[in-house]
N, C-alpha and C positions, 0 to 999 in steps of 0.2 A: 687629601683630595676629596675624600669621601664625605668629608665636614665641612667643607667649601662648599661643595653642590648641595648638600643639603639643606646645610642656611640658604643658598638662594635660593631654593625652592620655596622655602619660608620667607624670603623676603618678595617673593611675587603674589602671596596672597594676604599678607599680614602688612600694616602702617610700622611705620620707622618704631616709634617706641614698642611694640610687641617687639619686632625683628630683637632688639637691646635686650629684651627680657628671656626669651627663648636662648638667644646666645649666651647669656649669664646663667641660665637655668640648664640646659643640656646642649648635647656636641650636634643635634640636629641630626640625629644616625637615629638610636635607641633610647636615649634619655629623654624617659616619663614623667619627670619629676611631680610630685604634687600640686604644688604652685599652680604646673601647667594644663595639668587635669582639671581644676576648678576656676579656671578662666575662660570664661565667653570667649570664643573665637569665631575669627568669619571663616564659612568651608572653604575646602579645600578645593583646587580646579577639579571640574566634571574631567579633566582628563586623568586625574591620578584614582580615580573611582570607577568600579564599576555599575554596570545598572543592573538590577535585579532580576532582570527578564535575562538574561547575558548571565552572569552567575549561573540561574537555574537549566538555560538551553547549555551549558559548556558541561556544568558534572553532570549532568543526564546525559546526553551525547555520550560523553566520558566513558562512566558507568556502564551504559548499554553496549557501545562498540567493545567495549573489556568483555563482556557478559555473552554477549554472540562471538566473540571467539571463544571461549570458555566451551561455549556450547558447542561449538565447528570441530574446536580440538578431539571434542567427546566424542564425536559422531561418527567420527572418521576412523572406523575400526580397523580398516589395511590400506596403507596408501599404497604399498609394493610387496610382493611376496616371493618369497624366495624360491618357491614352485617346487619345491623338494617335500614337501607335506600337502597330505591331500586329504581335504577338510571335505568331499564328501564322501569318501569310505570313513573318515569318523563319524558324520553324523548316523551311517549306517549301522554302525556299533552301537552309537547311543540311542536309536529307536529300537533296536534290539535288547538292548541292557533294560531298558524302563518300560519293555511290552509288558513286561510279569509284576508289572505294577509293583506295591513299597516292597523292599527289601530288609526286614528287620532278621536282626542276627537270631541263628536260630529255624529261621523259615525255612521250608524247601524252598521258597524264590533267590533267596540268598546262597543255602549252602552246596544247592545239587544245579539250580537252573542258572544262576549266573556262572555260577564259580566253571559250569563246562560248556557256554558260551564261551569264556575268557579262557579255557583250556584248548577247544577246539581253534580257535583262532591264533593263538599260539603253535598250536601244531603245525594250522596253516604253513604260517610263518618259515617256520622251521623246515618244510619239507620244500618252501619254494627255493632255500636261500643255502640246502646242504652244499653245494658247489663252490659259493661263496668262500669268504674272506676270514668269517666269524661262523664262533657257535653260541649255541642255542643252550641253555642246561633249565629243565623246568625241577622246581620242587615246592609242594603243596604242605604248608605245615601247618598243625593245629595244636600251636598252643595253648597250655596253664600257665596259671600267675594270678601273681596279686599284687598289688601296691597301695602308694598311698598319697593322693595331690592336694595339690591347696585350689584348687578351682571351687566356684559356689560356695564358697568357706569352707570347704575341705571336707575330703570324705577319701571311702578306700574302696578298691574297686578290687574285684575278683574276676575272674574268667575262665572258661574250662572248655577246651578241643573248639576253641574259634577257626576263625579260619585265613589264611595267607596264601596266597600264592607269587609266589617268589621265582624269577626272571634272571636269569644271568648272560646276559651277553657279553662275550669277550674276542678278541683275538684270538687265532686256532693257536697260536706261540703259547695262548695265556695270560693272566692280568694278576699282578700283583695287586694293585689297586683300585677299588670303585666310588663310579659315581652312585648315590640311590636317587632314585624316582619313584615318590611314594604319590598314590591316591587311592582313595577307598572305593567300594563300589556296595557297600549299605546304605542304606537309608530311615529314615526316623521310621517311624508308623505314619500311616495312613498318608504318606507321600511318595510320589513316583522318584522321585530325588536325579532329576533330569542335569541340573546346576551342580548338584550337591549329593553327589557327587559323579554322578556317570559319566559326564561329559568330559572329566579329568581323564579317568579310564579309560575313553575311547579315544581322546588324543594318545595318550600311551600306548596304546595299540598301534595305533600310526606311525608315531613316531621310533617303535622297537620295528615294523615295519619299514622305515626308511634308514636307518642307522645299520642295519644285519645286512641289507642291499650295498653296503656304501663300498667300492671299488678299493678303497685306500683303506686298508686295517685300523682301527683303533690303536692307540698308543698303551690305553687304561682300557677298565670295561666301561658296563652298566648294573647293575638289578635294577629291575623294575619291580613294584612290591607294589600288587593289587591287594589291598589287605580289606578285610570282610568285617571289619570289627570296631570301625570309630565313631561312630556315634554311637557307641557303649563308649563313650569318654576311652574315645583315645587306646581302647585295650589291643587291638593285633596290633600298632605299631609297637607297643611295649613287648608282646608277645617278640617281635621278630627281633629287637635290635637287643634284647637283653637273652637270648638264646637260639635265635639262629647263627648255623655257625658257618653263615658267611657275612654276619652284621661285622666281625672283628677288620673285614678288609675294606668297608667302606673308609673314606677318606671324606666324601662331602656330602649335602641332601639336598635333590629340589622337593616340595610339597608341593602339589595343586588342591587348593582349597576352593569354597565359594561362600559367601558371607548376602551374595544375592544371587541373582540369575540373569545371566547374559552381560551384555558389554564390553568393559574392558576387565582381563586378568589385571591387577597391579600389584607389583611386592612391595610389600607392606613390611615385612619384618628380613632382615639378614639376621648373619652371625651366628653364636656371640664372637666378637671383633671376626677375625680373617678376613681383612679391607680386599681381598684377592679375590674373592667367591662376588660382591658388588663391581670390581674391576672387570670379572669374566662376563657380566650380566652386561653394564654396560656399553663393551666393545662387543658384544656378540648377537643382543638381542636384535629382531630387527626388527621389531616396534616395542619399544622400550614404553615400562607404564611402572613408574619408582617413588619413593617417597618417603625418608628417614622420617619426617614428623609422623603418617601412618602406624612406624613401627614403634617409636617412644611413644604416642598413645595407645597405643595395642597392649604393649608391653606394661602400662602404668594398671592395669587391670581395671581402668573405667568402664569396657568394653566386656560384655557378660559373655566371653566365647573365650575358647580355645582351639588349637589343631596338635595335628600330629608332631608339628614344630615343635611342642614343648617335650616333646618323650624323647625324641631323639637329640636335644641339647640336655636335656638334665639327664636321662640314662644311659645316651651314647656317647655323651660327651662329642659330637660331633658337627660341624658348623653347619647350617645352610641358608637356603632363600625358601622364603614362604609366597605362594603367589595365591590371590584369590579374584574371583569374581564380585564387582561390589554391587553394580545397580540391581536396583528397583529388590532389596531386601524384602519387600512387602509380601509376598509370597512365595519367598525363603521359608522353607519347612512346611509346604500345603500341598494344599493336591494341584494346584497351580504352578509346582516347577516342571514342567514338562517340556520336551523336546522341543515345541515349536515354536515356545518363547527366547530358546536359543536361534540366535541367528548367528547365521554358514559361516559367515566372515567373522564372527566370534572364536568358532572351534579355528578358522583358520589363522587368525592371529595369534589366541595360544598356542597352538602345534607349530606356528613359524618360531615363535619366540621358545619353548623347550626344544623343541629341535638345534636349533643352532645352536642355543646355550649348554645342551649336553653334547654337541661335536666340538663345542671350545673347552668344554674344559677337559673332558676324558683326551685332547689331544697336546694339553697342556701341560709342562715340567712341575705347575702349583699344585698338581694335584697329590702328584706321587712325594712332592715334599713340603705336605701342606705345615708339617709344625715349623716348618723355617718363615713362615707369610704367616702367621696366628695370628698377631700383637697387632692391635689399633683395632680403630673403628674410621667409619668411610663417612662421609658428609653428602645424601643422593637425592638428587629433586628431578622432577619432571618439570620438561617447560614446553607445553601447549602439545602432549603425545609427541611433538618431533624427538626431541632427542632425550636424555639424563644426562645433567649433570652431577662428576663425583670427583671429591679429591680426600685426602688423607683428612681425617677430625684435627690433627694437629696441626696443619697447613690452615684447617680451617679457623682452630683456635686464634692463627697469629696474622689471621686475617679478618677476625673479630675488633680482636684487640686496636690493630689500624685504625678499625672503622670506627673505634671509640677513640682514640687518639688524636684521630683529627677532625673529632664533634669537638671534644675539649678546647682544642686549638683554636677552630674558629669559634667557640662561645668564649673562651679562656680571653682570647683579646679585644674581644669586646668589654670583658668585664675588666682589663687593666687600662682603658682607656685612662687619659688624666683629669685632672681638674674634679676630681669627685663624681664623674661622669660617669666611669663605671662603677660605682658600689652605688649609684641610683638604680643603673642597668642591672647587678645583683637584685635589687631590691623588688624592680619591677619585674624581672624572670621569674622569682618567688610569687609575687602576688599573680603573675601569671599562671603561671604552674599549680597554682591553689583554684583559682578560677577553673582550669582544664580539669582537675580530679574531680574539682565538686561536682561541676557538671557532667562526669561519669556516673558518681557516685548515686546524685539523686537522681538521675535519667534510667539508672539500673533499679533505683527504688521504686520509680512510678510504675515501669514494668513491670517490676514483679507485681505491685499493687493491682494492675488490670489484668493479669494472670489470675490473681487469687480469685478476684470478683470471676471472673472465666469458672473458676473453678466450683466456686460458692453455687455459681447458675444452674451448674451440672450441664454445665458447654465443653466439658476438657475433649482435647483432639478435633476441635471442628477442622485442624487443620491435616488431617490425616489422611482424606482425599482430596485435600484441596490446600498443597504444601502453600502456594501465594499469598491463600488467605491468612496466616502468619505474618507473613512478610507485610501486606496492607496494616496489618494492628497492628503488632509488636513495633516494624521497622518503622512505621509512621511515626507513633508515640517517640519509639527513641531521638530519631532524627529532629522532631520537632521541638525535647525537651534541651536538646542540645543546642538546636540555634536559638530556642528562645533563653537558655541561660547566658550563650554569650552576647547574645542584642541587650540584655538588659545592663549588663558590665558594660558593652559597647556605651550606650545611653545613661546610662545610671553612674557608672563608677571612675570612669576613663572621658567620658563630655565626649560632644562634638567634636574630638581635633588630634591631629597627626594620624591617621586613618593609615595610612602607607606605612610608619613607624611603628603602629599597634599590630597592622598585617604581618611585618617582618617581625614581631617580637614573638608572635603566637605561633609563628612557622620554627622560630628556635624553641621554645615549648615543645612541640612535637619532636621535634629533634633532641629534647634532651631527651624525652620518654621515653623515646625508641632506642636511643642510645640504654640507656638503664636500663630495661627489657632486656638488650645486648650483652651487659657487661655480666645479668643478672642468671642468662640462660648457658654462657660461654664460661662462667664460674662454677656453674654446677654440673661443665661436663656433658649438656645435651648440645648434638648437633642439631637439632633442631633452630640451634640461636643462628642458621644462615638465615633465617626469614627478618627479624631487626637486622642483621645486618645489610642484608637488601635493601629494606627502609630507611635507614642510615648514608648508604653511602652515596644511591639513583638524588631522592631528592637533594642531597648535600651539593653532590656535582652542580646537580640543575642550575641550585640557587647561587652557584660559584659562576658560573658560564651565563647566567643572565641578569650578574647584578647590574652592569654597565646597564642594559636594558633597562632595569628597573629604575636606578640613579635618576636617568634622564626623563624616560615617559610614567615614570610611577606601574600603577594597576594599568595598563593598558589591557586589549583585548587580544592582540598579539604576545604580549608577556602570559597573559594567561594560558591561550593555548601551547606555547612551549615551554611554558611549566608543567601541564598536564603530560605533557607528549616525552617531558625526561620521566615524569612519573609511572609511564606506561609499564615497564617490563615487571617492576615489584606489585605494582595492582595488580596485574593478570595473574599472577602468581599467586599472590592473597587469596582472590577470586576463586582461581581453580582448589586450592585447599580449605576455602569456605564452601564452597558445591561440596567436597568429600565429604568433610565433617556432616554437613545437612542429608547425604545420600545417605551414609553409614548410621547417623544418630535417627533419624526420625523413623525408619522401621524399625528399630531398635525399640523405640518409647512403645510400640505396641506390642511390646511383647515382654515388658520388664515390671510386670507384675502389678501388684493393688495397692500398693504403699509407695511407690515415688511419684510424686504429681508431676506429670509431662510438660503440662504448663509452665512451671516454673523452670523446666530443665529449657526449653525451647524456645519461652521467652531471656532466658538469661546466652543460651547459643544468638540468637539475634542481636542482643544487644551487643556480644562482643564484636559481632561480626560489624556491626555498626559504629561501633568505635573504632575496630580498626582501619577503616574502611575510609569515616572520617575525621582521622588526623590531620592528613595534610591539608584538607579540605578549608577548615576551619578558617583560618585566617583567612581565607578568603570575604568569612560574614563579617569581617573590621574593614575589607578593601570595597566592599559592597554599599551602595547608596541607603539600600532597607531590605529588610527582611520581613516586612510587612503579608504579600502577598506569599511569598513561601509558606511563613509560618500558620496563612488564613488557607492555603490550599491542604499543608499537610493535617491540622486541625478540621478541617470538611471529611480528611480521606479517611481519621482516625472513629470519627461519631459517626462517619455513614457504616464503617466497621463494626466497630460494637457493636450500634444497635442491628444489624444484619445476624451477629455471634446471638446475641443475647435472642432474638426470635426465633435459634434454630433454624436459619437457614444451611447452614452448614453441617451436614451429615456426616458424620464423621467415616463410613464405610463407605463401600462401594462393591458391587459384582458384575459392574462392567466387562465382557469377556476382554478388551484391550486394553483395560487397567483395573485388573482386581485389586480392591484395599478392602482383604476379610478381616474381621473382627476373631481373634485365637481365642481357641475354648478349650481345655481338656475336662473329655465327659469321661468317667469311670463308673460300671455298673460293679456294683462291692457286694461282699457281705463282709460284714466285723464279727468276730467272736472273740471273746474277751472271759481269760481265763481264772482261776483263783490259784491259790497259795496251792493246794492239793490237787489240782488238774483240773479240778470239775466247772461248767463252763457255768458263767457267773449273768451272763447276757451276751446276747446275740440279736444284732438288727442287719436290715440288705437297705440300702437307696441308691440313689445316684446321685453322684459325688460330684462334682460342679466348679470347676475353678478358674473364673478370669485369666489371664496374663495381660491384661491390661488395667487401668485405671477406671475405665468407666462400668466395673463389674457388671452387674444385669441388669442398668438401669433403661436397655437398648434392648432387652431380648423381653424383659415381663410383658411389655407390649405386645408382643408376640405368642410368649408363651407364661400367661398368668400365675401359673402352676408356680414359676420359676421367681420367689419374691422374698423379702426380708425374713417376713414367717417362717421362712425353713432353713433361714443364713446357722451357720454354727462357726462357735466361736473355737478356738482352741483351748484344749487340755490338759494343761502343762503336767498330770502328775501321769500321763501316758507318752508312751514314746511316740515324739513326733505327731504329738496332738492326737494321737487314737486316727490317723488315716494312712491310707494306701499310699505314699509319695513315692512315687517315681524316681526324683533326684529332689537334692535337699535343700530345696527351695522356699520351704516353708515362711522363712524371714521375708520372703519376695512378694507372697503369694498368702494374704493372709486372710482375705476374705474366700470363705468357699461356702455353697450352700449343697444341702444334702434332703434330695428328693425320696419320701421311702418309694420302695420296690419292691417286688417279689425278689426270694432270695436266689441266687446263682447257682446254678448246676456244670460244672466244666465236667468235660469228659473225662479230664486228668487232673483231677483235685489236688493240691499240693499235701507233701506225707510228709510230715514233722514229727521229731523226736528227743527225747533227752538219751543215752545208748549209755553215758557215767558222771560218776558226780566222786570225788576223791577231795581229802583233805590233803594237800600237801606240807612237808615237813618245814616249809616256812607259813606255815601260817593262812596259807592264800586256800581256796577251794578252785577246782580246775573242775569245768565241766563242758563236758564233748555231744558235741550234735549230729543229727545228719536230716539233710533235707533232699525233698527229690520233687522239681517242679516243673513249670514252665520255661522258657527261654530265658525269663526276664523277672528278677527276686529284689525284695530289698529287703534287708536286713537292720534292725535299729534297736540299740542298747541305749537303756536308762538305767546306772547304777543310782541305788536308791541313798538318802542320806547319809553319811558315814563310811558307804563303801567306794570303793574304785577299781578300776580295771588295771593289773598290772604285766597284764602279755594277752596273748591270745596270736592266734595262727595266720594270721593277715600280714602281709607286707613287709618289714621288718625284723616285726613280733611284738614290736610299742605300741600300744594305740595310741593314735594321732587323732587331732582335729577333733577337741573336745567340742561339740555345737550347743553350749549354752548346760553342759552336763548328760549331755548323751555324743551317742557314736552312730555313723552312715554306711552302711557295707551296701555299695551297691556289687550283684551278682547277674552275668549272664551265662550262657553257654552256646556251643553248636549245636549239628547233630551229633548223635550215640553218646552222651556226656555221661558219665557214672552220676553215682549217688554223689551231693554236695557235702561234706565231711566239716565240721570245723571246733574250735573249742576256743576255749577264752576261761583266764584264771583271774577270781575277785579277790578282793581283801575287804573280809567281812565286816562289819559295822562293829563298834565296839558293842558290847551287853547296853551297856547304858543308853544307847543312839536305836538298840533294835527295835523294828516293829515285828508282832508277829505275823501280822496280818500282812504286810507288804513284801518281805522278807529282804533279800539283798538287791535283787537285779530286775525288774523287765525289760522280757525280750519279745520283740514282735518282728513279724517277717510276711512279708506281703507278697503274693505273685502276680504278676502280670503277663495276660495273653494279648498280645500283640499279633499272630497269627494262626492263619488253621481256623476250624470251625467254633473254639474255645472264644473268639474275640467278639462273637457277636451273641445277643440275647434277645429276646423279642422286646425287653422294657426300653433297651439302648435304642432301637432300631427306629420303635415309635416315636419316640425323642427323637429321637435326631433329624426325622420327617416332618415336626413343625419346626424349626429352626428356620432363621430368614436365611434367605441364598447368600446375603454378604457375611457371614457367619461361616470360620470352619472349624466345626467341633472333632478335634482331633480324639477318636474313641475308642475305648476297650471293655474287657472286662478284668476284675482282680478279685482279690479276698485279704483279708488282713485275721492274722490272728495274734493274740495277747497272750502271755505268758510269762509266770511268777514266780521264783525263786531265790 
């Protein structure tokens, strides 16, 4: 039947001999044959065609309405509250936690003023609630440790009398089994850490507040673990779960993180497997905010961060949910996270959603026998903030496979058509399918190409206060390279003729791709493959349920719009996890250092998102009259762009008090002193030390501050550890342009005391030598074993060194207060005779401190500095010392 009405379709606009030719040449369905491609034909009716004004009013429409709900779903922080958590006694905590301004590990803000804030309020707690149901058990632990990660390319971390405060609620019966609830309440330097993390703690507070009130006992308990110590990478979670001795009865973890400030919480990461702990989230949350793709890119380590998540799955071996705050990262880690850019309905949405989710599961049988629920993983999306969807990864797997099964199906019978009908249909799905990659392929080249010139200009970021302007260039470019490759295959390669036939041929195109994306992401295991199969299965229906429709009226304007309208549910979806990607990656680009060009990371995010965006799209420019004016509109949109990038109209900052985009600095007032073979000091200079985290290094600030120019840039040092500077974390591969202003030298009140205390030949051969240091909060430590030699133990983590970076090693060290003396040692294995130098000997060791707080952190040379800097600039500042040492 389907080749009945097709030939008449062709016999109502073709003479009797064409009608003979077409029918000897294809089935009048999909058969392109060549023949028929290089014959003059007369068009086809104005009814099986659209008009080009129609095209462009329908996917704009489209587009936008998808786009303003995207934005409604975002907006709408509590649609209903469960009234059991009360979000202004948290905010009252978090203006209180971030009065004492940043909190760095070490401080009295941190160790004495927070930590009896969060003790006294506890007490609170405790003394309203003795009557009650539950009790109360506080205990404050300040552990030592050491380990060793692979985060920033790997380094090892030390710690000594941090600080924890650890929570137990349980049933007055008692708990064999807990939930944890971890958030931290430090904060970086020179930030109030309002997001990141107090606002987590003060929900905690609430929430042990409403849970110790609760009339009906707990089944399980809680801890709650205020821990003082993660942005020193993660050390009091390690401190507590690898030697508090009530880590051994936990059973499961929630995290509260923030990756930005305010918005929505969303969990980003589960597990590892325990499909049970996403099951308790989804039934329990009451405004659920989920997303397994979030977590497989998190987890893929594209993403330059970490949490507490990872110490308690690889040390505790124990499962959980990670939740963070994502928007407006831009002023993530500044003096701009503060209280007031949190808003009410923020705190109160997370405290609806922990709260309930820890009375589901501490009342739950999963918890107390969570190794019997371990095995699997969970397949979990959000759809427009209403609800999450989850089901088993293997449910999902064999609901992949379906959806690839009956793409084949319906492509498969087209391609067995008879009469050599379908191996034409093979033929022209290939030469299809080559036409759709190339035009990715060069639509991704031309962009990057206007990126680089972007970058050539020294325009990089003009889109960093003005995300849009991206989207005008990049999206323009791309959309326009893509229709004007298929108008010219329209025009050039395929003629004038069967327009409806070339539309359905380039809609199975997209369907094969999507399908293979399917087959390709569900092979390897990620749940993430529900998104093609979304794409797969909406539009496949569509085109099933409206072929009759199409048969008869062709492209109508009606077919169009109930094509778009089966397409809706998988766009929206798309849509909302291209917003994620753009919210989480583009603060990200300002702050990932002087070596990866943003441009090209942003415009390559754009172009995919444009590709994906339009697939199904496509065929619609073969059902279309002209592309004419589209492609002279998108081409006006893309040159009025440039040339606006390339004038510098686009600043790439901003210090708008209602939309800060600061420009990250880290200033360090130093001295180096640089030792020899025999002690005595070889050279010593003071400057300030100057390090971008972003791309457009000082070409933004010498404006400003002339001082600040090539002239004083310094390169790196390869035969000193870690380039001969103070780094903080070993970011140096990230971070490779710094310039070094000189200065007066530094005077702290507490100078750092270093020592060699033994030096022993051991009876294998190795030399063992033992140190001890005594400093600030905050130390690093960096070995460079010299030619010939290596490092074969030492007193860190294991007792291996790990994370060799290029032939040296990263000890980062903090402490609390009352910390003893730092003690450590490390055994080499000398160089042979023939490899020694005398002069260099076996090993440099350098060791830098960092004041972060107290009257040590400030200087007069820092302070002048930092008074011309522009306002949209925030130079995050200290002072340090570096010393060199030879052995």
């Amino acid at each position: 039947m389907e080749r009945d009405s097709a030939i008449r379709r062709i016999k109502s606009v073709q003479n009797s001999q064409n009608q003979r030719d077409v029918a000897g040449e294809s089935d009048g369905q999909n058969g392109l044959g060549p023949a028929a491609r290089r014959r003059k034909q007369k068009p086809e009716v104005s009814a099986q065609l659209l008009g080009e004004s129609s095209v462009l009013l329908l996917l704009l429409g489209f587009v936008c309405l998808l786009w303003v709900l995207v934005l409604i779903s975002l907006q709408m922080l509590v649609i209903r509250s469960s009234g059991e958590f009360n979000a202004i006694r948290a905010r009252k905590h978090l203006e209180q936690i971030t009065s004492v301004g940043p909190r760095t590990v070490g401080s009295p803000e941190n160790e004495l003023t927070t930590v009896n804030y969060i003790l006294d309020q506890i007490e609170q707690i405790r003394l309203e609630s003795a009557t009650g149901q539950h009790t109360i058990t506080v205990d404050v632990q300040r552990p030592t440790g050491s380990f060793s990660i692979d985060f920033l390319g790997g380094f090892t971390s030390y710690y000594d009398r941090v600080t924890n405060i650890a929570v137990k609620l349980e049933p007055k019966t008692t708990a064999q089994h807990f939930m944890l609830a971890n958030c931290h309440f430090d904060s970086v330097a020179n930030s109030p850490g309002a997001s990141d993390d107090a606002v987590s703690c003060s929900v905690m507070l609430e929430v042990l507040h409403s849970l110790v009130n609760l009339s009906t006992p707990l089944k399980h308990g809680v801890i709650f673990l205020f821990n003082g110590a993660e942005e020193n990478i993660l050390q009091a979670s390690h401190g507590f779960i690898t030697q508090h001795r009530w880590a051994q009865q936990v059973r499961a973890f929630v995290n509260l993180e923030a990756a930005g400030v305010g918005g929505k919480e969303v969990v980003f990461q589960t597990g590892p497997e325990n499909p049970w702990l996403v099951q308790a989230y989804v039934r329990a949350a009451v405004h659920p905010f989920a997303s397994v793709v979030g977590q497989e890119v998190f987890q893929s380590g594209v993403i330059p961060s970490d949490t507490d998540f990872r110490i308690y799955r690889d040390f505790g071996n124990i499962p959980g949910i990670d939740l963070a705050f994502i928007e407006n990262g831009f002023i993530y880690h500044t003096k701009y996270d503060t209280p007031d850019r949190i808003h009410t309905d923020s705190i109160q949405r997370a405290g609806d959603n922990i709260l309930s989710v820890l009375k589901h599961l501490v009342m739950s049988e999963e918890l107390g026998n969570s190794s019997e629920y371990r095995h699997g993983n969970m397949v979990f999306f959000d759809v427009l903030g209403v609800m999450v969807v989850a089901y088993p990864a293997q449910v999902g797997t064999i609901l992949n496979y379906m959806a690839a099964v009956a793409t084949l199906i319906y492509l498969g019978k087209k391609c067995m058509l008879p009469s050599n009908v379908g191996g034409r249909y093979i033929r022209e799905l290939l030469y299809a399918t080559g036409v759709t990659v190339l035009s990715w392929f060069v639509t991704l080249l031309t962009v990057l190409i206007v990126s680089l010139l972007v970058t050539l200009m020294g325009r990089s970021m003009f889109w960093y206060s003005q995300f849009y302007a991206s989207v005008c260039l990049y999206g323009s470019a791309a959309i326009g390279k893509i229709i004007l490759i298929h108008t010219l295959a329209k025009n050039l390669f395929y003629g004038n003729v069967r327009r409806v036939e070339l539309g359905e041929l380039f809609f199975d195109v997209s369907l094969l791709l999507w399908c293979f994306a399917l087959f390709f992401l569900t092979h390897h295991g990620l749940c993430s493959a529900y998104v093609p199969m979304m794409m797969v299965v909406f539009p496949l229906s569509s085109k099933l349920l409206l072929k009759k429709h199409f048969t008869q009226r062709g492209a109508s304007l009606q077919y169009s719009v109930l094509y778009l309208t089966g397409l809706a549910l998988p766009y929206v979806h798309i849509m909302f996890l291209i917003w994620v990607v753009f919210e989480i990656f583009t603060p990200i680009l300002g702050r990932s250092g002087t070596e990866i060009p943003p441009e090209v990371i942003l415009a390559s995010l754009v172009t995919l998102a444009t590709v994906m965006l339009s697939s199904y799209f496509m065929h619609l420019i073969y059902l279309a009259r002209s592309t004419k004016r589209i492609l002279a509109g998108l081409g006006s949109v893309f040159v009025l762009m440039f040339i606006l990038v390339s004038c510098g109209l686009f600043f790439p900052y901003s210090a708008d008090p209602s939309s800060p985009r600061p420009k990250r600095i880290f200033l360090q007032h130093t001295t180096r002193t640089f030792h020899a073979l025999d002690g005595s000091v070889e050279r010593s200079d003071s400057g300030l030390w100057i390090n971008s985290l972003d791309y457009t290094g000082m070409q933004h600030i010498t404006p400003h501050i002339p001082d600040i120019n090539d002239s004083i840039r310094m390169r790196c040092q390869e035969n000193l550890p870690f380039c001969g500077f103070p780094w903080f974390l070993p970011v140096k591969f990230l971070v490779k342009k710094n310039w070094y202003l000189p200065a007066s030298e530094v005077s702290p009140r507490s100078p750092l005391e270093f020592r060699l205390i033994s030096r022993q030949e051991t009876e294998w051969g190795t030399v063992k030598m033992t140190f001890e240091a005594k400093g600030p909060s905050h130390m690093s430590l960096y070995l460079l074993p010299h030619a010939g030699a290596s490092l074969t133990s030492w007193s860190f983590g294991d007792g291996t060194p790990q994370y060799d970076m290029g032939g040296e090693y990263f000890i980062f060290y903090s402490h609390g207060l009352d910390a003893p003396v730092w003690n450590f040692w490390f055994e080499i294995q000398p160089q042979k005779s023939s490899d020694m130098s005398t002069d260099e000997g076996m090993i440099s060791l350098a060791i830098s401190a960092h004041y972060f707080s107290g009257l040590d952190r400030h200087s007069e040379p820092l302070e002048s500095l930092l008074q011309r800097f522009p306002d949209w600039a925030f130079p995050s500042s200290w002072v340090s010392t570096y010393h060199m040492y030879r052995y």
